[in-house]
N, C-alpha and C positions, 0 to 999 in steps of 0.2 A: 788659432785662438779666435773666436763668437766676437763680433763688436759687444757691446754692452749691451746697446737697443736689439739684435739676434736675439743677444742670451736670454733679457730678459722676456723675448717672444716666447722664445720657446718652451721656456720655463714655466710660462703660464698655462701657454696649450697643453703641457703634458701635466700640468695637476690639473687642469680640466678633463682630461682624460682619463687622471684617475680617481676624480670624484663623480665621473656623471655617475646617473643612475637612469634607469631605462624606468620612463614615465611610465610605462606600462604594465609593468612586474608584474600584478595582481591579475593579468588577463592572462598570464601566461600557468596561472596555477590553478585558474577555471576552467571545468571542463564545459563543454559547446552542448552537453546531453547528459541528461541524467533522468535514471526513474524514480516514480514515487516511492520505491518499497528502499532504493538506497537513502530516501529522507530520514531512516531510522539509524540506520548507519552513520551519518553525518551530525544526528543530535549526540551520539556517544561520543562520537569524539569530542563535542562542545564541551561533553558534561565531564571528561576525562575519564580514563582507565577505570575509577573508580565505581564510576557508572555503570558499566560494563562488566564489572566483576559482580553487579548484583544480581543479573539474572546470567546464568550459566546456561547453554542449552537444554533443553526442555526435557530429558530423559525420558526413553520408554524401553527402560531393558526389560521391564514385566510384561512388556507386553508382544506377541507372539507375530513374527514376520509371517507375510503372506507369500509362498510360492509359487510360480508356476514352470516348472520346465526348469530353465536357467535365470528366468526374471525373478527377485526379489522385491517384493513390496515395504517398504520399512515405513516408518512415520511422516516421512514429511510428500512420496510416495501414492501412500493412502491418502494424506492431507488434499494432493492436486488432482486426485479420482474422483473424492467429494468432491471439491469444488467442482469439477465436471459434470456430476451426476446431477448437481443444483442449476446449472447451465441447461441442462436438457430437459429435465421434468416439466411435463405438462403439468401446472399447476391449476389450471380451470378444470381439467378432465380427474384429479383427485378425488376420490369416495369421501365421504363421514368416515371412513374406519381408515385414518391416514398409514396407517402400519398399511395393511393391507396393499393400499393404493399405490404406499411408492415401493413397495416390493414387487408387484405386477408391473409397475411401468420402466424396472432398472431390470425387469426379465427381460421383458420387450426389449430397452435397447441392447442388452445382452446378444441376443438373437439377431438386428437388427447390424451388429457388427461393432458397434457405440463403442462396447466394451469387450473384453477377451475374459472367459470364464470366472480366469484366476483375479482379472481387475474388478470383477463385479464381486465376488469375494472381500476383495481389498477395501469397496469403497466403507466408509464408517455411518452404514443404512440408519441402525438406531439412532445417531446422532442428528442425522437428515428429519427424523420423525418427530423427534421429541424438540428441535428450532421449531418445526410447522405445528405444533403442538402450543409453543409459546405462545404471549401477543403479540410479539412482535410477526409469527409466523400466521397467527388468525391474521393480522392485520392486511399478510400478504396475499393470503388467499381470499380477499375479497376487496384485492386492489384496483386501482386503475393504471393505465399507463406503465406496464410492468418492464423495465428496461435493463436483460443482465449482461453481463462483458461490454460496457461501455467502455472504448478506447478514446483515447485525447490527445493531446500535446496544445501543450500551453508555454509562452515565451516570459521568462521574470527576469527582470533587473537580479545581476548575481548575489548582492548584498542583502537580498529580499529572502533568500534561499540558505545564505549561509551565511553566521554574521562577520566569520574572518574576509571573507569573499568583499566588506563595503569598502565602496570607493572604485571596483572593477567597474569595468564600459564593457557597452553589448549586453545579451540577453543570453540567458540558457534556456534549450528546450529539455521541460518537463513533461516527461513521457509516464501514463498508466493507464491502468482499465478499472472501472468503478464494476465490483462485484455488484451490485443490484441496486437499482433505484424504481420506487413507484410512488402512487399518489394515495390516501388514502384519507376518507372524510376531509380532503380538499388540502390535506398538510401532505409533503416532499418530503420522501426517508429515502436515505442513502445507508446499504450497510454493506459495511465489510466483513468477510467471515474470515474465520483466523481459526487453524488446525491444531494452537498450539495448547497441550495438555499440562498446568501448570498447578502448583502446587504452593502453599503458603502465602499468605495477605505480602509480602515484602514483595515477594517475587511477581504477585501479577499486578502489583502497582504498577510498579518497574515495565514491567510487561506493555500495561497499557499507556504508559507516557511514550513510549518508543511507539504506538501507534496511533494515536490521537496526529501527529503532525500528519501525518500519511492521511487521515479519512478528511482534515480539513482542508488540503489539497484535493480530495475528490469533491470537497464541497462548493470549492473555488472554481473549478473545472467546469460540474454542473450547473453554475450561474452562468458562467461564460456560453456554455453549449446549449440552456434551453432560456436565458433571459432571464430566471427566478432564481431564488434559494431556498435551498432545502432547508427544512424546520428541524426537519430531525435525523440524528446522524446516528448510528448504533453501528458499535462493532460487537461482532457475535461470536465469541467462543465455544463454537462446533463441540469439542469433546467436554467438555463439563456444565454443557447447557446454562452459560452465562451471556445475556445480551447485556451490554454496559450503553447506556444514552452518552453519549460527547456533548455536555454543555457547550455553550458558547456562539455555536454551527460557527459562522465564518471568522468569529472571532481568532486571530493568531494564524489565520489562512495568509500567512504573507500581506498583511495588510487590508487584503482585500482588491488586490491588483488585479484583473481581466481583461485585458489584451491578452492578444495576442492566443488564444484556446484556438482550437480545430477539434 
């Protein structure tokens, strides 16, 4: 039998023991890395299931796989060949007859080994033509300072990123690549291009709320990496020749926090 004074030591210690809580819980359900394109992923969750159930993957059963041999080209595929083809195009060496121009120059890289027959086939050319067709695509063709596959990582406070996330300690790096940025009559556009083929006002609302968080992280990025901010932001949807402007530019960019960019 415990003296009194034992027992009631012990006694203490051991509901101390079963009430701690580890101060630090919240750092332990942060992850240390994350990219910009899982930023879309993480507002679904915010917004719940329900969110999530309003766009449904983008369907293209109409529309015809590209072969070659045993490789399959399907939508999303073709989606990162375009972005490829956007990557490599001379865009100062383009004709006035833009069809023309970048048919001739996706031979070339074709030949040049860029591409493999069946991927030059794959990429979505018209779509390429009729962006560079746009203002937004005039604009680029007589840009300044033309910057594409810009890569970053940048460090935020985890609360800044996710809002279950506040109250954790430490910093997560935010890892991405800004599809294009250049300067034009003295104004900074950043855009991103998006392969996704969508269909009804509900669904590309939805659509574009899930990417708007993503371009104002490339906005936030690019203040960080050249000093300035971008004026204008446009995400460009490739297959239905939709460029959408992103009010706000840094507005909802996490604050507007820059530390920490590379």
């Amino acid at each position: 039998i415990l003296p009194p004074r034992e027992k009631e030591r012990l006694t203490r210690l051991l509901r101390e023991r079963l009430l701690f809580v580890y101060p630090y819980l919240k750092d332990t359900l942060v992850p240390t890395k994350l990219s910009v394109s899982a930023l879309k992923h993480s507002d679904e969750a915010e917004m719940g299931s329900g969110y999530a159930a309003i766009l449904p993957p983008p369907s293209f059963a109409k529309e015809e796989l590209i072969r070659e041999g045993k490789a399959v080209y399907d939508s999303a595929a073709r989606g990162t060949l375009t972005h490829k083809a956007l990557q490599y195009l001379n865009l100062k060496a383009l004709s006035d007859n833009l069809g023309e121009g970048v048919k001739e120059q996706l031979d070339n890289l074709t030949q040049e080994g860029r591409f493999t027959p069946g991927q030059r086939e794959a990429i979505y050319e018209g779509d390429i033509v009729r962006f560079l067709q746009s203002d937004i695509g005039k604009a680029l063709l007589n840009a300044e300072d033309i910057r594409r596959e810009t890569e970053f990582i940048m460090a935020l406070p985890p609360g800044e990123v996710q809002s279950e996330w506040e109250g954790a300690t430490g910093k997560i790096l935010i890892q991405g690549i800004i599809d294009l940025s250049f300067i034009y009559k003295g104004k900074r556009y950043i855009i991103d291009y998006k392969t996704d083929a969508l269909t009804g006002r509900e669904r590309f609302e939805a659509n574009l709320r899930r990417y708007e968080r993503q371009i104002r992280a490339y906005a936030l990025a690019y203040c960080g990496l050249y000093g300035a901010a971008a004026e204008e932001l446009y995400i460009c949807y490739l297959r239905t020749g939709t460029n959408v402007r992103v009010e706000g530019g840094l507005k909802g960019a996490f604050d507007g926090i820059t530390e920490g960019i590379t």
